[in-house]
C-alpha positions as a printed Julia matrix, in Angstrom:
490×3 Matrix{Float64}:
   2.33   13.71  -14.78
   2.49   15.08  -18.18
   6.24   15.91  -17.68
   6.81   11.94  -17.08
   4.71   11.79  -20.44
   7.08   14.11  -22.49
   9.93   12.8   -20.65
   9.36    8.9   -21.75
   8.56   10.0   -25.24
  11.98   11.35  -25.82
  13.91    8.79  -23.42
  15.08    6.31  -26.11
  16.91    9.25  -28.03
  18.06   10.66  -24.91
  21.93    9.1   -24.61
  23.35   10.71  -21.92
  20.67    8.98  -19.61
  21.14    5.39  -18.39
  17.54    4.27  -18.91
  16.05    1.84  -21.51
  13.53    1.99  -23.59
  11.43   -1.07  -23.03
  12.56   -4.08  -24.33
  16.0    -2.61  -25.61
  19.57   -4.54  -25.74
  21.27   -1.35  -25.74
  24.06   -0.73  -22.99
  23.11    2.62  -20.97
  25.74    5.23  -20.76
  27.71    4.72  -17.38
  27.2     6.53  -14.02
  30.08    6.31  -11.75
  29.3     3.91   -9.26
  27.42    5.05   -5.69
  28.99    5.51   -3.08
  28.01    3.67    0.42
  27.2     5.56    3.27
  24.4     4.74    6.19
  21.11    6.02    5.79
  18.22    5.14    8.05
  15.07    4.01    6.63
  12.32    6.89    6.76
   9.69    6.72    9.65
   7.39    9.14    8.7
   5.22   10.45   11.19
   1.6     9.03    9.17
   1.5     5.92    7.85
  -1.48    7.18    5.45
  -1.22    8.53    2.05
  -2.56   11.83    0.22
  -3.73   12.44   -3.28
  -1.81   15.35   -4.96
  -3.38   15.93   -8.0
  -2.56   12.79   -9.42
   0.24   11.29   -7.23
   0.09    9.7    -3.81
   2.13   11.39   -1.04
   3.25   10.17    2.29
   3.98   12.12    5.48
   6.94   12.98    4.11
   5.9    14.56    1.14
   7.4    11.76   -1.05
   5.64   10.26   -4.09
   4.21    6.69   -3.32
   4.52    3.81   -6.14
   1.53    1.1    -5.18
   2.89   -2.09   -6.45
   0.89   -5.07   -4.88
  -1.7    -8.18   -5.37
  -5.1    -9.06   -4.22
  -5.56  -11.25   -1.39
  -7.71  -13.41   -3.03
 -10.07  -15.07   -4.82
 -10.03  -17.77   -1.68
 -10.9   -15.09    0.33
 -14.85  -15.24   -0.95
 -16.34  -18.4     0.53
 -15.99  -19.85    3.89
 -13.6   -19.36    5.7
 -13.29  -16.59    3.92
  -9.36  -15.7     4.17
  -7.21  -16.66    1.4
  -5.06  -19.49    2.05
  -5.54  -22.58    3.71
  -4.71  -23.64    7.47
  -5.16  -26.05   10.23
  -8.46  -24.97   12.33
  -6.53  -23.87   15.58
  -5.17  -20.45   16.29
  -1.91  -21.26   16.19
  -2.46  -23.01   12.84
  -4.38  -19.92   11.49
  -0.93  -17.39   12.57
   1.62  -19.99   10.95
  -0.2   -20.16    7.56
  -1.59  -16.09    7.58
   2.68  -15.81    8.43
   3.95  -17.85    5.63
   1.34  -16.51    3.16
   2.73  -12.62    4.17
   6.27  -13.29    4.15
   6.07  -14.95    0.63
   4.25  -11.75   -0.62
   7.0    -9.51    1.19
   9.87  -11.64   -0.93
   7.83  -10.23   -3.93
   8.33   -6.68   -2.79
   4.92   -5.85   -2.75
   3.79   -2.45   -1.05
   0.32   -2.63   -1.25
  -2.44   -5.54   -0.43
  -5.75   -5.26   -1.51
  -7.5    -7.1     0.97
 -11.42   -8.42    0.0
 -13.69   -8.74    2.08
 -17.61  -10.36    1.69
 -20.31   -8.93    3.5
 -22.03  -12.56    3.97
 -18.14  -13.33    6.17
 -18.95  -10.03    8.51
 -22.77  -10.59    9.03
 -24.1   -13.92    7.94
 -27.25  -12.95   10.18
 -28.76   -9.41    9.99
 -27.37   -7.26   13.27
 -24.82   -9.96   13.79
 -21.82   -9.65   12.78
 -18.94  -12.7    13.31
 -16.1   -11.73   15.36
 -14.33  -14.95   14.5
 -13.9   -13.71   10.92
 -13.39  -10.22   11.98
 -10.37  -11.13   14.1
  -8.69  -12.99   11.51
  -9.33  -10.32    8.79
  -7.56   -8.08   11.22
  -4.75  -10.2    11.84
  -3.84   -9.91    8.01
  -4.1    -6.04    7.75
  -2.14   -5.86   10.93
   0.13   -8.68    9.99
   1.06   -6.99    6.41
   2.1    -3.91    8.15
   4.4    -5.37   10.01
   6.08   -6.45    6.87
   5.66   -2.51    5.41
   2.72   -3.75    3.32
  -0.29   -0.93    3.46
  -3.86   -2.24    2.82
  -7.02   -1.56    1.28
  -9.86   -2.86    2.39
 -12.55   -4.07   -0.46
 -15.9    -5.19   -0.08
 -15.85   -8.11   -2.79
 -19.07   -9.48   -4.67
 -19.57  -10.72   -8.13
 -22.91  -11.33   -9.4
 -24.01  -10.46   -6.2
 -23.93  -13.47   -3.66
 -22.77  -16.94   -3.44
 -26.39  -18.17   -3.39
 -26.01  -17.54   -7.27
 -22.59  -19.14   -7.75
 -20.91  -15.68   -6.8
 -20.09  -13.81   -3.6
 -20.51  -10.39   -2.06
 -24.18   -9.55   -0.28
 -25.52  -12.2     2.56
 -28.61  -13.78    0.94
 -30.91  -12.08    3.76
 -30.13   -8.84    1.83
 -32.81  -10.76   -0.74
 -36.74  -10.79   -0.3
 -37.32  -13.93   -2.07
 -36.24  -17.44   -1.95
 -32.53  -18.45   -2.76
 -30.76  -21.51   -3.49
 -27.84  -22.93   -1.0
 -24.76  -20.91   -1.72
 -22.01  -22.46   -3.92
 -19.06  -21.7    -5.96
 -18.84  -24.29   -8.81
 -19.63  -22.19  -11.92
 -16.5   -21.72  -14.45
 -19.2   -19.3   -16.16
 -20.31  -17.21  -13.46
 -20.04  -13.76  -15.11
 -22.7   -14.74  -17.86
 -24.99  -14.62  -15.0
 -24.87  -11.24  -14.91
 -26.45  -10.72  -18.35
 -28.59  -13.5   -18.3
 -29.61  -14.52  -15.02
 -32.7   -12.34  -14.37
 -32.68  -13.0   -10.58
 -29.07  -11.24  -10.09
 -30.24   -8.44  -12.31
 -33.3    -8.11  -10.24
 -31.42   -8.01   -7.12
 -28.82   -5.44   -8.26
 -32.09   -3.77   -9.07
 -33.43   -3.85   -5.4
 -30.44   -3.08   -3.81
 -29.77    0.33   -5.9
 -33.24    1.43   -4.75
 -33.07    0.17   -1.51
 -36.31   -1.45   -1.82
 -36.14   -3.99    0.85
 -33.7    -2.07    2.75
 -30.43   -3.52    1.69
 -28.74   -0.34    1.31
 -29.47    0.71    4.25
 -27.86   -2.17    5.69
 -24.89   -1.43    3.59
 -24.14    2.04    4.58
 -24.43    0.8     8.27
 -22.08   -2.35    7.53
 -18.99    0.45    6.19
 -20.07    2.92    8.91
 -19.2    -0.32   11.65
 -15.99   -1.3     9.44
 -14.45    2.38    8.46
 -14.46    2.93   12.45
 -13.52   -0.56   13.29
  -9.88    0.37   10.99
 -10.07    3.95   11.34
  -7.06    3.97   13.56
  -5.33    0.68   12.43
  -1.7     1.37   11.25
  -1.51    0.58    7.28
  -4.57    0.56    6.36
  -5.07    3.23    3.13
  -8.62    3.28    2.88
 -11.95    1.6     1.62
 -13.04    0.78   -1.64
 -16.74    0.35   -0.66
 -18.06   -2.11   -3.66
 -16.15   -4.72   -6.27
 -17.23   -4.18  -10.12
 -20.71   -2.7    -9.27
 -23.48   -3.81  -11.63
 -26.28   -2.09  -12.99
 -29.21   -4.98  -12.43
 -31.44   -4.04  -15.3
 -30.69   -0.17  -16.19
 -29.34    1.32  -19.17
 -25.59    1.37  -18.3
 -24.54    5.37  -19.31
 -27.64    6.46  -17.49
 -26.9     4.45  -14.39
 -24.0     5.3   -13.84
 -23.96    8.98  -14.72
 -27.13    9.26  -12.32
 -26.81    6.49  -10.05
 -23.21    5.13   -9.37
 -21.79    8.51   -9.57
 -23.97    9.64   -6.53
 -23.13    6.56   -4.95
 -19.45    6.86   -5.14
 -20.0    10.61   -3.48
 -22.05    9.55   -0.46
 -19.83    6.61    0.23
 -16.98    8.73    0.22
 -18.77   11.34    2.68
 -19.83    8.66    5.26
 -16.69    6.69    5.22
 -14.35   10.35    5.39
 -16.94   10.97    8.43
 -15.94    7.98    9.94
 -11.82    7.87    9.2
 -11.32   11.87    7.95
  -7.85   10.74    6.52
  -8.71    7.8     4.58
  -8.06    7.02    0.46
 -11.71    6.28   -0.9
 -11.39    3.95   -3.92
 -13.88    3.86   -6.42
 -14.64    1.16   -9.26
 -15.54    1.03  -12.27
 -17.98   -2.12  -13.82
 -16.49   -5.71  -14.94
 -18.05   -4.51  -18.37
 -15.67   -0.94  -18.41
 -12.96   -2.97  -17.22
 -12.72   -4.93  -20.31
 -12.74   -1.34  -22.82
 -11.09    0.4   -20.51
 -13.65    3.26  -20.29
 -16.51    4.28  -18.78
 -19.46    6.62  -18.62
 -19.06    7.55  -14.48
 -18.23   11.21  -13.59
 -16.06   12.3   -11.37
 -17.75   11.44   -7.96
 -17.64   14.95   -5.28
 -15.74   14.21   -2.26
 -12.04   14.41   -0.38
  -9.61   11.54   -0.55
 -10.58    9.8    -3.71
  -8.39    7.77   -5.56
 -10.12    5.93   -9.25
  -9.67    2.25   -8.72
 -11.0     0.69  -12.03
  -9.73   -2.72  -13.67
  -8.52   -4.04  -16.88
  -8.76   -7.38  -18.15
  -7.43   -8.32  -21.4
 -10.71  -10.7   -22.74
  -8.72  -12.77  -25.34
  -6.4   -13.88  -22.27
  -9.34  -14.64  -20.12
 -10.95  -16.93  -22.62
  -8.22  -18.8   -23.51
  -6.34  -16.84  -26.2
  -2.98  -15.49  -26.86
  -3.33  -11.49  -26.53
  -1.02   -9.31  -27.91
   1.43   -7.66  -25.39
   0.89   -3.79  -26.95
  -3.0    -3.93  -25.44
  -1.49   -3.54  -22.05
  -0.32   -0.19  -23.26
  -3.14    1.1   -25.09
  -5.87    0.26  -22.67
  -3.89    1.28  -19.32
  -3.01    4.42  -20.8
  -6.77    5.24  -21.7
  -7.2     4.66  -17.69
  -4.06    6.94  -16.86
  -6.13    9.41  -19.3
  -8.88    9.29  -16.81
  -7.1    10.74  -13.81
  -5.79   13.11  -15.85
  -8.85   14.08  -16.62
 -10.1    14.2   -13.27
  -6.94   15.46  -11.58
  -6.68   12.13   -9.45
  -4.48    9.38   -8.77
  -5.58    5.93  -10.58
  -4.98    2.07   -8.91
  -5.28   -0.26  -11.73
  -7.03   -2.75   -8.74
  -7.44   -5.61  -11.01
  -5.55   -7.1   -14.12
  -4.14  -10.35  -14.63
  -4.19  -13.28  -16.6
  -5.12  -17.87  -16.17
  -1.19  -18.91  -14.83
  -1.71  -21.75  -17.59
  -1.03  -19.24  -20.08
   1.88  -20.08  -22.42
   3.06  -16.67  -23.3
   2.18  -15.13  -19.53
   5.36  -14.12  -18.47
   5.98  -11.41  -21.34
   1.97  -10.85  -21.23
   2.26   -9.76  -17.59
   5.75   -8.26  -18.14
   4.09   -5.99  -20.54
   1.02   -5.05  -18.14
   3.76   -3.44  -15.33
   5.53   -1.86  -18.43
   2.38   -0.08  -19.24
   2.02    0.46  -15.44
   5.79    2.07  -15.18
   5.29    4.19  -17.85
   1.95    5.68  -17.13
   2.72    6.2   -13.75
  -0.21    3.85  -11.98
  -0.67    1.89   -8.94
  -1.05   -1.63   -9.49
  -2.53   -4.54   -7.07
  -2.39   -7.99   -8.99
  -5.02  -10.38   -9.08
  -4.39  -12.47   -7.55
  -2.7   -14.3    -4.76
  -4.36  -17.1    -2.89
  -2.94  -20.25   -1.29
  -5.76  -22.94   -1.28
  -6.44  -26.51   -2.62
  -9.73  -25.15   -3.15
 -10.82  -22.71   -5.96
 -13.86  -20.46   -6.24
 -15.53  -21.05  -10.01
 -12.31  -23.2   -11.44
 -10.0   -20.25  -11.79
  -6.55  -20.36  -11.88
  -5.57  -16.74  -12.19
  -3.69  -16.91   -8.18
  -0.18  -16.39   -8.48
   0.28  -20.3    -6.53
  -1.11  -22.96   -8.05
  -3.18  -25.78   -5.72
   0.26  -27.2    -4.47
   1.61  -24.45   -3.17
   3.87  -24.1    -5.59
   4.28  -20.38   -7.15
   3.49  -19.8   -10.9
   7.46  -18.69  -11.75
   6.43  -17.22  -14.98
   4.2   -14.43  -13.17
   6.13  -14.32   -9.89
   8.85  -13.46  -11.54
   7.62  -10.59  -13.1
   5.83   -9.85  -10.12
   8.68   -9.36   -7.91
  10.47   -6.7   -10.26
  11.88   -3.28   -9.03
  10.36    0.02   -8.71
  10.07    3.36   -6.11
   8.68    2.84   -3.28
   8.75    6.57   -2.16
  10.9     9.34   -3.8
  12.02   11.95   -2.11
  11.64   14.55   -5.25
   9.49   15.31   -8.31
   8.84   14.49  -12.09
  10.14   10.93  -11.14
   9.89    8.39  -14.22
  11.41    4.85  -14.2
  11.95    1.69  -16.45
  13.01   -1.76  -15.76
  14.41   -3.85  -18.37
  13.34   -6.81  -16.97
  15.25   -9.61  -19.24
  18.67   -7.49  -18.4
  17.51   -7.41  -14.52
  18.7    -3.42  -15.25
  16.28   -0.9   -13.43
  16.63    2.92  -14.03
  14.89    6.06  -12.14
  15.04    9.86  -12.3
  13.81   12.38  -10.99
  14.25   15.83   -9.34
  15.74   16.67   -6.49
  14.54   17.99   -2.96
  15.27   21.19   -1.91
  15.98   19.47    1.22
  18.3    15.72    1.14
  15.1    13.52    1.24
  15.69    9.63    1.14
  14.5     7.3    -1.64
  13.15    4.16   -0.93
  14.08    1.75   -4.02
  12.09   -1.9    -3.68
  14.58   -4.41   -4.63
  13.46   -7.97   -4.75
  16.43  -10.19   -2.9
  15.47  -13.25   -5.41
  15.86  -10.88   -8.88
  19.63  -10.92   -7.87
  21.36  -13.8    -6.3
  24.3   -12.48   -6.98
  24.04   -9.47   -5.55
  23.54   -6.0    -7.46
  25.9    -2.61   -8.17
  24.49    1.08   -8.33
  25.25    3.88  -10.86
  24.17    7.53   -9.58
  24.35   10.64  -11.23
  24.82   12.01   -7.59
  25.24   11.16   -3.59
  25.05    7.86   -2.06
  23.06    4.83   -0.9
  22.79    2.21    1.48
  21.67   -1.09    0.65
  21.9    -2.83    3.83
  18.62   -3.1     4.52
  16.78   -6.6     3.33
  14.93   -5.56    0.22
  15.16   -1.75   -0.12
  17.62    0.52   -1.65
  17.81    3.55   -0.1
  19.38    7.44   -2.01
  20.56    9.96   -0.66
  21.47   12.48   -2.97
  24.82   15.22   -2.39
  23.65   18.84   -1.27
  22.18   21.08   -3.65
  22.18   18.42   -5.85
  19.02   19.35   -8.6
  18.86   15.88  -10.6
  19.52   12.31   -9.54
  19.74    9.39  -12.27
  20.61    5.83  -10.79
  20.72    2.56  -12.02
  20.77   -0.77  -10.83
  22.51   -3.75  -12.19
  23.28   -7.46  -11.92
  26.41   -8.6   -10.5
C-alpha cells in the first residue's frame, strides 16, 4: 500500500505514464493501441475473498477493488427489502430483477445488504421465513449478476419503536410505543432520548438477555449463508452506540471485545468468511476513533464517513473527501488490514453533488479503499424523509450521482502495486501495476452507459478482450514485468 502512496505522489510529474492527476486537462502520453485477442473470463475456484495485509484477494490470488452501494434505507421497515413490488411472488422476482439489473448497469461489485433483526424474528424463537426467503433471493440474485454481498445487521437508535430500526422491541423490558419511521431528526435521539441510551445500556450488559439473543440470531444466520455463493461475510452491528458510557472507555473496553467474540462465533460458524467491523455514527463524522484492533481471523475495518455540512444542508468542500478518507486508509495501515468505507454519501437534492461525490471515489481510488454507497432503494416510501437513495420516489435515478457511480475501476488484477485514476469529465481511466510471474487476467469494470460510443485501449503490453458486456479483460505478453493501459472515449 505504501508503494501506491509514493507512486501517486509523484504521478503528475511522471510523463512517460498515461495517467492523470485528478482533475487534469492534460493529454497522457500515448500507448500503442491493444491488441484483441480472446480471453475467457476467470472462474476462480472460491468465490470468497482473503485479507492480505491490507488488500483483498480472490482464489486466484488477484487483488479485489469493492466498488458497490447499500441496499437500502427501504430495507428497514416492513417489508423490509428495498424497493417496492406487487404482493405476489411473481411480483416480488420482477421488481427484486429490475432493481439488480439496474445496479449491475452501474458496475457495482459489491452489495451491502441490511438486514433488521425485528424482519428475522418479530417474536422471540420465531423467526419469519417469508422475509428470510426473500432476503435470500437478493444475495442469490446479485450473484448471478457477479455482485458479492455482505450481510449487515442494520439499526439506528436502536428500534423502530423509537423512530429508528435494528433490535425487535421484545429485546426491551419496559413499555414501548408502536413502531414508526416519521422522524427527519432521528439521530438526535441518540443524545437526547434517555430511553435509547438506556437500552443501548441494557443490551451491552446483557441485562435482560438481549445479547444473548443476539449472538444466537448471527449463530442461525452465519450458518443459514455459510455456504451461499457470493456472500463475503457479516458485519454483525450498524454504527454501534454507546447508551450512556464514556465513549473512549467503551469502546477501548467494550466494543473492542465485542468485535473479537463476534468475529470468533461467526468464523466458527462460516471458517472462511470477511468479518466487518464498524465504527460509531459519531467517528464516522471525524473520521477517527478510539477502538483497537479487535483479535480474530478474517477481519476487514468497515467504518463510515459522512461529510456533516452536506448532511445538513450545506455546500462542503470537495478536498474533505480526501483528508478524512485518507485518515481511515491510515487506520488499516495501522492495523495491517483492509478498510470498506461502508457508508458515505450525500441528500440527491444537493446542487453541487455530482463533483461532491466525484471527489469521494477520487479519495477512494487513490487511497486504495473499498467503497459501498449509501444508498440505493426503489420505494415511494421513505424511512425518516431522506433522500440520500440513488432513485428518487419515481423511479427515476438521481443522474448527477449515478453517473459518478457507474465510473471505471479493477475489478481483480492479476499483479501487484496496482494504482489507478479516472478522469471522470474526460471519461479517460488509467491503471498500473506489476506483472504476474505467471499471464494472470485483469478484470477492468467498464460501465456500457459511460461510453455510448464505444471505447479504445492503450497498453504498455499484451492484449485484451472486450467482448464481454461490461468488463475489460488484460492479458499481458510473456515475461512482461509492467503493464500501463488506458481507456478512452471513442
Amino acid at each position: 500500500m505504501r508503494r501506491v502512496q509514493r507512486f501517486l505522489r509523484i504521478l503528475p510529474l511522471t510523463a512517460s505514464f498515461p495517467l492523470l492527476a485528478c482533475g487534469s486537462t492534460d493529454e497522457p502520453a500515448a500507448l500503442p493501441d491493444a491488441p484483441r485477442c480472446e480471453i475467457a473470463l476467470p472462474a476462480p475456484p472460491d468465490e470468497r475473498l482473503a485479507p492480505d495485509g491490507t488488500v483483498l484477494r480472490d482464489a486466484l490470488g488477484r487483488i479485489v477493488f469493492l466498488r458497490g452501494v447499500n441496499a437500502g434505507g427501504r430495507s428497514k421497515f416492513a417489508p423490509f427489502v428495498p424497493f417496492d413490488f406487487a404482493s405476489t411472488e411473481a411480483g416480488f422476482q420482477e421488481s427484486l430483477d429490475r432493481y439488480l439489473d439496474r445496479a449491475a448497469a452501474w458496475g457495482v461489485s459489491a452489495l451491502r445488504v441490511p438486514f433488521v433483526w425485528a424482519a428475522v424474528e418479530p417474536t422471540p424463537g420465531t423467526d419469519d421465513e417469508i422475509f428470510l426467503a426473500r432476503y435470500d433471493a437478493l444475495l442469490d440474485g446479485a450473484w448471478k449478476r457477479r455482485i458479492w454481498t455482505i450481510v449487515d445487521f442494520h439499526q439506528d437508535i436502536y428500534s423502530d419503536v423509537y423512530c429508528g430500526d435494528g433490535f425487535p422491541g421484545w429485546t426491551l423490558p419496559f413499555p414501548t410505543p408502536e413502531p414508526h419511521h416519521d422522524c427527519p431528526d432521528w439521530f438526535v435521539r441518540y443524545s437526547q432520548d434517555e430511553d435509547v441510551k438506556a437500552a443501548f445500556d441494557k443490551f451491552w450488559t446483557d441485562e435482560h438477555g438481549a445479547r444473548t439473543a443476539f449472538r444466537a440470531l448471527w449463530e442461525r444466520i452465519a450458518a443459514r449463508h455459510a455456504t451461499r455463493p457470493g456472500v463475503l461475510g457479516y458485519e454483525p452491528i450498524n454504527e454501534p452506540h454507546q447508551g450512556t458510557a464514556d465513549l473512549k472507555t467503551w469502546e477501548q473496553t467494550v466494543l473492542t471485545p465485542f468485535y473479537t467474540e463476534m468475529a470468533a462465533l461467526l468464523r466458527a460458524k462460516d471458517p472462511t468468511a470477511l468479518v466487518f467491523f464498524d465504527a460509531t455514527g459519531t467517528d464516522a463524522i471525524g473520521a477517527s476513533t478510539y477502538l483497537d484492533k479487535p483479535e480474530g481471523e478474517g477481519l476487514v475495518f468497515a467504518p463510515h464517513w459522512y461529510d456533516s455540512i452536506a448532511l445538513f444542508g450545506g455546500t462542503p468542500a470537495p478536498s474533505n473527501a480526501a483528508t478524512y478518507l485518507s485518515k481511515w486508509a491510515d487506520k488499516g495501515r495501522e492495523w495491517n488490514m483492509p478498510v470498506l468505507i461502508g457508508e458515505s454519501g450525500v441528500p440527491r437534492h444537493l446542487e453541487t453533488a455530482g463533483e461532491y461525490v466525484t471527489a469521494v471515489y477520487d479519495a477512494m481510488d487513490d487511497n486504495a479503499l473499498h467503497f459501498t454507497y449509501w444508498e440505493y432503494s426503489d420505494s415511494k416510501e421513505t424511512w425518516n424523509a431522506e433522500d440520500l437513495s440513488l432513485i428518487d420516489d419515481e423511479g427515476q435515478e438521481a443522474t448527477a450521482i449515478t453517473s459518478v457511480v457507474a465510473r471505471p475501476y479493477p475489478r481483480a488484477v492479476a499483479g501487484e502495486a496496482p494504482s489507478f485514476r479516472y478522469d471522470a469529465a474526460a471519461r479517460r481511466f488509467a491503471l498500473a501495476y506489476d506483472a504476474p510471474t505467471e499471464n494472470g487476467v485483469t478484470e477492468i469494470i467498464v460501465p456500457e452507459r459511460n461510453y455510448p460510443a464505444g471505447y479504445r485501449v492503450e497498453l504498455s503490453n499484451g492484449c485484451v478482450d472486450a467482448t464481454h458486456p461490461g468488463v475489460l479483460l488484460v492479458r499481458p505478453s510473456a515475461g512482461a514485468t509492467r503493464v500501463e493501459l488506458s481507456v478512452h472515449p471513442r
